[in-house]
Structure formats: structure tokens, C-alpha cells
C-alpha positions in Angstrom: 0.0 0.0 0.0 2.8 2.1 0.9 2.3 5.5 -0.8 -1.2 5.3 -0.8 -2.2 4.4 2.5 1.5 5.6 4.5 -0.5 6.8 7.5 -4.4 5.7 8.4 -4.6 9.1 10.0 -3.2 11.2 7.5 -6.0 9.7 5.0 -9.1 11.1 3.7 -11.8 9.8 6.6 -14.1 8.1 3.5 -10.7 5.8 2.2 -11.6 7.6 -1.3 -9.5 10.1 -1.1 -8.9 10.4 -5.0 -12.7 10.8 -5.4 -12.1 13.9 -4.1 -9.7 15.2 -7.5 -12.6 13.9 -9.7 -15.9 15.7 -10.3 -17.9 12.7 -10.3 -17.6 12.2 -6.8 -21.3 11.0 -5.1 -22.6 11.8 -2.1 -23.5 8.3 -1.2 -19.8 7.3 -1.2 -18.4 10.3 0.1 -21.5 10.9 3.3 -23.0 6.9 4.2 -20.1 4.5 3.2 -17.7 6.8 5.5 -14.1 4.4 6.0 -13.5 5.5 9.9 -14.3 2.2 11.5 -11.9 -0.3 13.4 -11.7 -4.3 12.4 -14.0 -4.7 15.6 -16.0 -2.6 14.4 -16.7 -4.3 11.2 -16.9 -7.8 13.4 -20.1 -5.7 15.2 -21.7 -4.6 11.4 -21.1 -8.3 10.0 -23.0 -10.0 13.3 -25.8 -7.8 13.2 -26.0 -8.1 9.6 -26.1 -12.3 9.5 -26.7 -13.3 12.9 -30.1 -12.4 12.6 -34.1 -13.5 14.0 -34.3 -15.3 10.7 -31.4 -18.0 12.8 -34.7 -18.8 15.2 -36.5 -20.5 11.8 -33.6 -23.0 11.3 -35.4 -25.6 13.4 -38.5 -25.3 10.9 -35.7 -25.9 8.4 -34.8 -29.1 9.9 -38.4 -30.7 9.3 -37.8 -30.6 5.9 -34.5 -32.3 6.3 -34.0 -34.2 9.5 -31.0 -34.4 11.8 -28.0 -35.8 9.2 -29.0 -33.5 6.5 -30.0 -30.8 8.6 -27.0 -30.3 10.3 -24.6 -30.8 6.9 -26.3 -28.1 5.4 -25.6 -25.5 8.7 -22.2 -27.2 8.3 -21.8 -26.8 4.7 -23.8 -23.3 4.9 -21.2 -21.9 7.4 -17.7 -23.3 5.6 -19.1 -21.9 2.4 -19.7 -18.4 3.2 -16.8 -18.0 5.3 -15.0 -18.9 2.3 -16.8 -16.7 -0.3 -17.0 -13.7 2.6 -13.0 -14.0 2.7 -12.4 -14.7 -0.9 -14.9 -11.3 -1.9 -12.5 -9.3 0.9 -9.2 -10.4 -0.5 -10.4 -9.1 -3.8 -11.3 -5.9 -2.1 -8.2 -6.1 -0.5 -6.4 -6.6 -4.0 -8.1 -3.7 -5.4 -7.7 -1.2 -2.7 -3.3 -2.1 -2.6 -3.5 -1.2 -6.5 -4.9 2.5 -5.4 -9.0 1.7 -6.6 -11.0 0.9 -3.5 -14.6 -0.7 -4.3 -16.8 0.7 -1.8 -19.8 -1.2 -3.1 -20.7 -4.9 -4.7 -21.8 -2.7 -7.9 -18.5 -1.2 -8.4 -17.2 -5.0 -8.2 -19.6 -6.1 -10.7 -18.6 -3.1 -12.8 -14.9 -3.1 -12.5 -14.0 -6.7 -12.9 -17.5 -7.9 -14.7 -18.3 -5.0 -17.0 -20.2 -2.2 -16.4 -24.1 -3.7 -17.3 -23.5 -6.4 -14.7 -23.1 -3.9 -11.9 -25.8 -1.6 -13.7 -28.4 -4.4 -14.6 -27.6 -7.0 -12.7 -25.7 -6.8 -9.5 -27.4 -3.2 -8.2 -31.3 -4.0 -9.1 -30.1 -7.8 -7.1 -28.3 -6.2 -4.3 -31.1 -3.8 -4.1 -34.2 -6.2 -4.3 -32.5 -7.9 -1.6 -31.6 -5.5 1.0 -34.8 -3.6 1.2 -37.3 -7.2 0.9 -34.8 -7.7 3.9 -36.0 -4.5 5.6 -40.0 -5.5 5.3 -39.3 -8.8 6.2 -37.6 -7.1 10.0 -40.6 -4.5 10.1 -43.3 -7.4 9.6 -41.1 -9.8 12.3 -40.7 -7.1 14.2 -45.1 -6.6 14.3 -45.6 -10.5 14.4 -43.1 -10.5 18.0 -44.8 -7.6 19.2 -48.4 -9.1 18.5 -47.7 -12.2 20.0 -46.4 -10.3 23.4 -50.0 -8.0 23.4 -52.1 -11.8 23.2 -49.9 -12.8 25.6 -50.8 -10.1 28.1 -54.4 -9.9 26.9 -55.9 -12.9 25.1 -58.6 -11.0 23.9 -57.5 -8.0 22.9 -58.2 -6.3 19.5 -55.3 -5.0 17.9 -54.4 -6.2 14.8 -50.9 -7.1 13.1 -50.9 -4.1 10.8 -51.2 -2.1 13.4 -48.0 -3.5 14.9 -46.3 -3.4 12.1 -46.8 0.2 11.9 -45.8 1.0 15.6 -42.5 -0.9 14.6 -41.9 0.8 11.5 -42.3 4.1 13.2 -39.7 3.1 15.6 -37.7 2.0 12.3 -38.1 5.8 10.8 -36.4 7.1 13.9 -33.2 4.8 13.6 -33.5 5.5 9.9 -32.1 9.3 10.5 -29.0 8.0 11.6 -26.3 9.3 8.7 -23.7 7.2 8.0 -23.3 3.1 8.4 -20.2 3.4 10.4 -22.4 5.6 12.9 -24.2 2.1 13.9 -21.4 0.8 15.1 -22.5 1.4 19.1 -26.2 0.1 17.8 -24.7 -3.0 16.2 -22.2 -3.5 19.3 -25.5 -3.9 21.3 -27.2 -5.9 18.4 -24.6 -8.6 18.6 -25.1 -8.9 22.8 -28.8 -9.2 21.7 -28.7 -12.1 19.5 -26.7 -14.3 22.4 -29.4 -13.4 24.6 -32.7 -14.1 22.6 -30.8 -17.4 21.3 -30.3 -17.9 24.5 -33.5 -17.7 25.2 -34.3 -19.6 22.6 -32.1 -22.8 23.5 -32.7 -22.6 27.2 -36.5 -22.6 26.8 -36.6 -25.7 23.9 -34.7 -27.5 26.2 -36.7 -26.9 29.2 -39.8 -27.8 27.5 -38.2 -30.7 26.0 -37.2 -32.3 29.0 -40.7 -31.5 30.6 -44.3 -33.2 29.9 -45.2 -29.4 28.9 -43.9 -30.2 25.1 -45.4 -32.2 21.7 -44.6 -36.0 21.5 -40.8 -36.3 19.8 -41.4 -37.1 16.4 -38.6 -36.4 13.6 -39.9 -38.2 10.4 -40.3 -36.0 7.3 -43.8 -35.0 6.5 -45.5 -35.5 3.6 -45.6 -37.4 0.2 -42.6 -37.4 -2.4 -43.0 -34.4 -3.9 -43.5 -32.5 -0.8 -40.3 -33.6 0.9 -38.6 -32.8 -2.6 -39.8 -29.8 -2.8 -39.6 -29.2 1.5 -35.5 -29.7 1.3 -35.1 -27.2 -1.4 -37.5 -25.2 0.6 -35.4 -25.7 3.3 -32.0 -25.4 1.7 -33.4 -21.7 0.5 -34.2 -20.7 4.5 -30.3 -21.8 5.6 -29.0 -19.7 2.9 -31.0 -16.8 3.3 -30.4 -17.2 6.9 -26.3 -17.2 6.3 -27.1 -14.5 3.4 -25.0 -11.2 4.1 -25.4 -8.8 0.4 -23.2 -6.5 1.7 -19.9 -7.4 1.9 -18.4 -4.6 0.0 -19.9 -1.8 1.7 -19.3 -3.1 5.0 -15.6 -3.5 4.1 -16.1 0.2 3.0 -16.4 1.5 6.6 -12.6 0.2 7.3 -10.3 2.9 8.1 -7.3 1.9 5.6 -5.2 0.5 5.7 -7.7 -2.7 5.2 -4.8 -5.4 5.0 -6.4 -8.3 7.2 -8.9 -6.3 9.2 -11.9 -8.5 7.3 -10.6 -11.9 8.3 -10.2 -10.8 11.9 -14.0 -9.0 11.7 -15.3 -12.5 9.7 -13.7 -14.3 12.7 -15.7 -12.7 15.6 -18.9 -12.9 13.6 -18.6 -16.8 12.8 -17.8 -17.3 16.5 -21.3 -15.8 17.2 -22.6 -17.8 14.4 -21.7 -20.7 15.3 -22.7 -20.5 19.1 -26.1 -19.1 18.3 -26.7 -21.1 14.6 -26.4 -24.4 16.5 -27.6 -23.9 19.9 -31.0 -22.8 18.2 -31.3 -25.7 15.9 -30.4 -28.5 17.2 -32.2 -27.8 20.6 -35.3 -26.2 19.2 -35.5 -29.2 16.6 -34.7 -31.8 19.4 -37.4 -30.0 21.6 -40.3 -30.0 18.9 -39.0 -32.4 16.0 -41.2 -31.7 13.0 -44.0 -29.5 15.0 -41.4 -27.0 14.4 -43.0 -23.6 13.6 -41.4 -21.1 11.5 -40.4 -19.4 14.5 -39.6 -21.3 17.1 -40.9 -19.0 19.7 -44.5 -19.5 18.4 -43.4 -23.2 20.1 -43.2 -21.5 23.2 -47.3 -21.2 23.7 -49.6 -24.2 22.7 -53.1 -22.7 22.0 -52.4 -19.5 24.0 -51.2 -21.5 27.0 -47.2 -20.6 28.0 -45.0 -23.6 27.6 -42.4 -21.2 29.7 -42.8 -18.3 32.7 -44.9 -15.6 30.6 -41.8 -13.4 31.7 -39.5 -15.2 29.8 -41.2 -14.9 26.7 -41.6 -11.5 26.8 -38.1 -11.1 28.1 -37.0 -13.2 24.7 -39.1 -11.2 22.3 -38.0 -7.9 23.9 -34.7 -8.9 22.6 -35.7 -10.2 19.5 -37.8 -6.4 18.7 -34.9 -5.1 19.4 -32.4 -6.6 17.1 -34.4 -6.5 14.5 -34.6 -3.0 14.4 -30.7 -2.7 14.1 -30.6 -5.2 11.3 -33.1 -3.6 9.8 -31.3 -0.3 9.7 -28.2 -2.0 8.7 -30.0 -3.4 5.7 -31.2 -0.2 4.9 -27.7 0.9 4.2 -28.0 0.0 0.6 -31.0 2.3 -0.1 -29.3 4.9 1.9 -26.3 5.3 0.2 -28.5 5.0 -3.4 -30.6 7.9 -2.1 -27.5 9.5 -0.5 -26.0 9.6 -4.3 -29.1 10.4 -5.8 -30.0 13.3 -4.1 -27.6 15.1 -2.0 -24.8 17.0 -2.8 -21.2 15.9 -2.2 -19.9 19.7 -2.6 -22.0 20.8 0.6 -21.4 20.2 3.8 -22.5 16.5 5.5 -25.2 18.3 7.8 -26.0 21.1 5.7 -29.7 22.3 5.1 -29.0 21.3 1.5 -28.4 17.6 2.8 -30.0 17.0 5.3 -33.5 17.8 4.5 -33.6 15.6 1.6 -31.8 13.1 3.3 -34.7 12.9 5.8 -37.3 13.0 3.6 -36.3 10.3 1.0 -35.2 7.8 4.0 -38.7 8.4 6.2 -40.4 7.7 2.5 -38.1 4.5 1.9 -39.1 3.3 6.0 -42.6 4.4 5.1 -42.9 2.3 1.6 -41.2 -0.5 3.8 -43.8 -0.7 6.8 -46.9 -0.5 3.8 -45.4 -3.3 2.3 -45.1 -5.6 5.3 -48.7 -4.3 6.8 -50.5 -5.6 3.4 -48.1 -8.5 3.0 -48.1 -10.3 5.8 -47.1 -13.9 3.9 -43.9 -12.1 3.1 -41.7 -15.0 4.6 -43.0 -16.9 1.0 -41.8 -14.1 -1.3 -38.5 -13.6 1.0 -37.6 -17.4 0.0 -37.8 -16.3 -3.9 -35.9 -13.2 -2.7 -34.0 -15.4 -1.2 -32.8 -18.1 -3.9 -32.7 -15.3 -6.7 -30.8 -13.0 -4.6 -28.6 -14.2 -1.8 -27.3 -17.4 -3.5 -25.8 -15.3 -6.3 -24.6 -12.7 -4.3 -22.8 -15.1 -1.2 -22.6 -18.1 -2.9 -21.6 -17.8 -6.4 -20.3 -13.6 -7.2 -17.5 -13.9 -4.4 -16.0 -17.0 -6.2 -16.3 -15.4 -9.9 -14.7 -12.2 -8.8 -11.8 -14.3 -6.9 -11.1 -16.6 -10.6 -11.8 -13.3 -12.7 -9.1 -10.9 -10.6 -6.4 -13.8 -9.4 -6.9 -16.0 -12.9 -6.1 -18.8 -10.6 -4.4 -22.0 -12.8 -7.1 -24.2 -14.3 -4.6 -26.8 -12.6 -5.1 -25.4 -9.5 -7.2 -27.2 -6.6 -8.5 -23.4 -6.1 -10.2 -22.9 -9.6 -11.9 -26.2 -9.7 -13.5 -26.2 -5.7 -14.4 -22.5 -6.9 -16.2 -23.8 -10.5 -17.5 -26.2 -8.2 -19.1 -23.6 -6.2 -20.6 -22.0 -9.2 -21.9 -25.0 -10.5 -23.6 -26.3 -7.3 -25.0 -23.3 -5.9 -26.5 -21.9 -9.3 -28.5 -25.3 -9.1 -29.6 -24.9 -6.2 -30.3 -21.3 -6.4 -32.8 -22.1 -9.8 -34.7 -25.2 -7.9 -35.3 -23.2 -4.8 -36.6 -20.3 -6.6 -39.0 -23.1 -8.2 -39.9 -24.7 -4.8 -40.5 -21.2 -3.4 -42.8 -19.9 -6.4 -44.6 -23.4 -5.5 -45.0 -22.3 -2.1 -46.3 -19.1 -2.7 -49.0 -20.4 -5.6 -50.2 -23.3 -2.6 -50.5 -20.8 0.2 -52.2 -17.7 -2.3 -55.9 -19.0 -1.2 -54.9 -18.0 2.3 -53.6 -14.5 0.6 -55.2 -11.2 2.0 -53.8 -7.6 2.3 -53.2 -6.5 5.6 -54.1 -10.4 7.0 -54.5 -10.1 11.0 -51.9 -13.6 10.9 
């Protein structure tokens, strides 16, 4: 790096210093992907964004694929994308010693692809992905705080969408926060808050397990042939949106450079927390309730409105829940931000300037606002987040990072590296295209049950 990074203090404070010689410089680079943050910091961005509420669904996942199968795929699931995460960040790393840091997946797509793959293909993906992400936390964040108002008053009135507005409102408040390494307290908190609700989760599967309080232990698959078929891809589509990041680049982006190794050490903390919280969850919540399962396993927590746990501790679990999923929610909303950020404000006036600030507010309380309409009328969202899912995370964790890595390195064809990373292409696009089938299946059986703004 030497003459371009010589002194991490000395730098610009956005890591694109040479944007600032060029006219072209955007306001979304230059104000939301700032490069200030520490490796830890990154570690706390990377946990909030994949150790998720979605982890507390992997034990409906298992149903679909029982214990051997089940737990290979969390296995598989986790080597993989620590091994596309790292192989994405060395290519960042590759570009940013050769004086061009990528600050977003776009500019990967358009550098080393061409520029219509990061116009066309990449952005509309990357976008799709991140914002269905941000409905899918406003409606889970509505569903958890319905299920604490039954809890407290069986018969009470309220209805989902109403939730899901309350939630959302919290959402637009969070929203106003300027740039993503300004989270980086929020998403410090975030990652204590997904070891407590999983937790939660593991301690109460397992007391109800081990009590007469729980359904009979039964672990055989459900269904005919074609439903188990179509169940594992299902399935397979859950685990990977559930290890799905989409954001790679521009969480890289908030390194201070130099960025040399800072990635690997931020990948390592997150995995740690993965792993802890991926396995606890499944494996107890699956042993607890077998293939009664529910897509949450906290709905296993109450059995016709009756608490399988202290009423405290469910509330105390889905406190902690709400309130990690309005972190990862903002943190998924990064995407939009800096897209707004470049469309609208101006990078040649100040950060906090009348000029940027008042359309800053306005087109992020209108992106939060199109967000909580969505997941109010669509409360089957969890159906269309599994296409989201298969046609948006599996290209962008599974299969991009290892085409970028073969493109930039041009590893030898000889090489054990190119084939496992063909491999990789090969497997996951597969899988990608029969998931996005079985979850267009799913939606088309469960559109009967299809209402706007469903009290579910």
C-alpha cells in the first residue's frame, strides 16, 4: 500500500481520497459508506447483519431435512460463506493495494465484470435484496410484538398491521441516523442481543423438552414425495437466506485503511457468534419440537395460547428479538441509503447542511414508510422472502465472491482453487434455480390464504 495508504490518520476519513480530485464524486460514497471504523467494528456490522431473528426459523428448516441432512447443510452453509465472505474481501483487498478501493458490490460487478453487470444485474439484485430484507424485520418485528399483546391480553383487538406500523415508526427514527459506520455502538449492542434471545431460545426448547409441557418427539419427514422434494429445497433456500450477508463490499467500505487483514479478523468474531447461536438454536429447538417446528420457534413457546415457559421469559426473549431487528433492519437499509444518499444530495455541501440533510430525511422516512406499507398488506412475506432469497442471496454469497476471486487472481485451471471454486458455481447456481422453483410453488399453494393487511 505504501504511498497510498503511508498513514491511516493522514488519510481522507471516507478511504476515497482520490474521489475527491474527480468531479464525479457521489454523495453516497463520500457521506453513508464513510471508512472511519476499526476491524472490531466491522466484526459488530457483520454480526448484526447475518446473525439475525431469521437463525430462530432453522429448526422449521430441519423438518424438511432431519438431523444428518439438517446439520450438513448448517455445516456446509457456514464453511461456504466464510470462504466466499474471505475470498470477496481479499479481492477488495487486491483492489484497494493497486490504489482503486470498491466501496460497493456494484463497483465489483462493474470493475471486474463489465459495467451492465453492476448496472443491470448486481445493483437491481443487491437492491431487491436489502430492502425485501428491511420488510421482512418491520413485519417480524409486528408478528413479535403481537404475540407479546395476546400474551398479556388474550382478547384483545389490535391487529398485526397495526404492529407493524408501531414498529416501522420506531424504524423511521433509527432510519435518520447518517452514515453506516455511525451504527457501530447500535450493532455493538445488536450482537449482545442475538446471544441473549438465542439464548433464550435454547434454554427454553430445552426446558420444554425435557418436561411433559412439550409435543410428543417425532422427527420423520412430513408428507408425500414431492413434498419432501420440494420441502428440502425449501429448506435449503431458509439456511441460505439465513447465512445471506449482500453487503460485503460496503461493510468493508467503513474500514479505516489501511484494510490489509482487518476483514478476516472481523469475519472471525462474527462466525464465533454464528456458530454458538446457529447451532444452539437448531439443534435444541428441533430436538425440543421435532417436526411440529414452527417457523419461528418462539411460536413453540405457547400451545393454544397457553405458555409452555414463565410468561416473563417470553416477553423477556421477544424484547430482545424487537430489538435486534430494528438494528438489522437499519443495517439493511444501508443499501437504499447510500443509493438515495447519491441520488440526491450534494457531495460539494457540507455533510449536515440544510442542503443535505432535509432531503436526506425526507427520501429515508419515504423508503421506511414504503417498507412498513409493504409488510402491513403483505403479511405472507416469509413466502416471497424465500424467492428473494434463492434469486438474490445465492448469487450474491454463494456464487459472485468466487467469480470475482477466478476473474481478478486468474487462478491455474490446474489449481485445486479454480476447480472447488467452479465447483461452487456449479452447485449453488443449481440450487439457487430449484429453490426459486420450490419457493414460487410455495407461494402459488399458500395464495388461497392470501389477503392484504391479513390479521396472521
Amino acid at each position: 500500500m505504501g504511498s497510498l495508504f503511508p498513514d491511516e490518520k493522514s488519510e481522507n476519513p471516507n478511504g476515497v481520497q482520490q474521489l475527491h480530485h474527480q468531479n464525479d464524486v457521489d454523495a453516497g460514497a463520500l457521506f453513508v459508506l464513510k471508512s472511519e471504523g476499526s476491524w472490531m467494528h466491522c466484526g459488530y456490522h457483520l454480526t448484526t447483519s447475518i446473525v439475525a431473528p431469521p437463525l430462530l426459523s432453522l429448526p422449521y428448516a430441519f423438518t424438511f431435512l432431519g438431523w444428518t441432512a439438517g446439520i450438513l447443510s448448517l455445516v456446509i452453509g457456514a464453511l461456504v460463506t466464510f470462504y466466499s465472505y474471505n475470498l470477496i474481501s481479499r479481492v477488495l483487498e487486491h483492489y484497494a493495494q493497486n490504489g482503486k478501493r470498491q466501496l460497493r458490490f456494484r463497483d465489483m460487478a462493474r470493475d471486474i465484470l463489465g459495467p451492465r453487470w453492476g448496472r443491470y444485474f448486481v445493483g437491481p439484485i443487491q437492491f431487491t435484496v436489502c430492502f425485501g430484507a428491511v420488510v421482512a424485520c418491520t413485519l417480524l418485528g409486528g408478528q413479535c410484538m403481537k404475540a407479546i399483546y395476546l400474551l398479556s391480553n388474550p382478547n384483545g383487538t389490535m391487529k398485526l398491521y397495526e404492529f407493524v406500523i408501531i414498529f416501522g415508526c420506531f424504524m423511521l427514527i433509527l432510519a435518520q441516523i447518517p452514515s453506516f459506520h455511525s451504527l457501530r455502538h447500535i450493532n455493538l449492542v445488536s450482537l449482545i442481543l442475538c446471544l441473549a434471545y438465542s439464548a433464550c431460545a435454547t434454554v427454553g426448547s430445552t426446558y420444554i423438552g425435557e418436561s411433559s409441557k412439550g409435543p410428543e418427539k417425532d422427527y420423520s419427514l412430513k408428507g408425500d414425495t414431492e413434498n419432501r422434494l420440494f420441502g428440502i429445497f425449501n429448506a435449503i433456500a431458509i439456511i441460505a437466506t439465513t447465512y445471506g450477508n449482500g453487503i460485503i463490499p460496503e461493510i468493508q467500505a467503513t474500514l479505516a485503511p489501511p484494510v490489509k487483514g482487518k476483514m478476516f479478523k472481523a469475519l472471525c468474531v462474527c462466525y464465533f457468534v454464528l456458530i454458538v447461536t446457529f447451532f444452539s438454536v437448531s439443534i435444541s429447538g428441533y430436538w425440543a419440537f421435532g417436526n411440529k417446528s414452527e417457523g419461528l420457534i418462539l411460536s413453540n413457546f405457547v400451545d393454544n395460547g397457553n405458555p409452555l415457559v414463565p410468561t416473563w421469559f417470553i416477553y423477556m426473549t421477544n424484547i430482545f428479538t424487537i430489538t435486534q431487528l430494528s438494528a438489522v433492519g437499519v443495517v439493511y437499509l444501508q443499501p437504499t441509503n447510500e443509493v438515495l444518499e447519491q441520488t440526491f444530495g450534494d457531495p460539494k455541501s457540507a455533510e449536515f447542511s440544510k442542503r443535505n440533510v432535509i432531503p436526506r430525511v425526507i427520501s429515508r422516512s419515504l423508503a421506511i414508510t414504503i417498507s412498513t406499507i409493504i409488510a402491513a398488506m403483505l403479511p405472507f412475506f416469509g413466502d416471497i422472502n424465500s424467492l428473494i432469497g434463492a434469486f438474490g442471496f445465492i448469487p450474491l454469497d454463494f456464487i459472485l465472491p468466487v467469480i470475482f476471486y477466478n476473474f481478478t487472481f486468474k487462478p491455474s485451471k490446474r489449481s485445486s482453487i479454480y476447480w472447488l471454486n467452479v465447483t461452487i458455481v456449479v452447485a449453488f447456481s443449481a440450487l439457487g434455480a430449484i429453490a426459486a422453483v420450490a419457493a414460487v410453488r410455495q407461494i402459488v399453494l399458500d395464495a388461497k390464504s392470501y389477503r392484504l393487511f391479513a390479521n396472521v
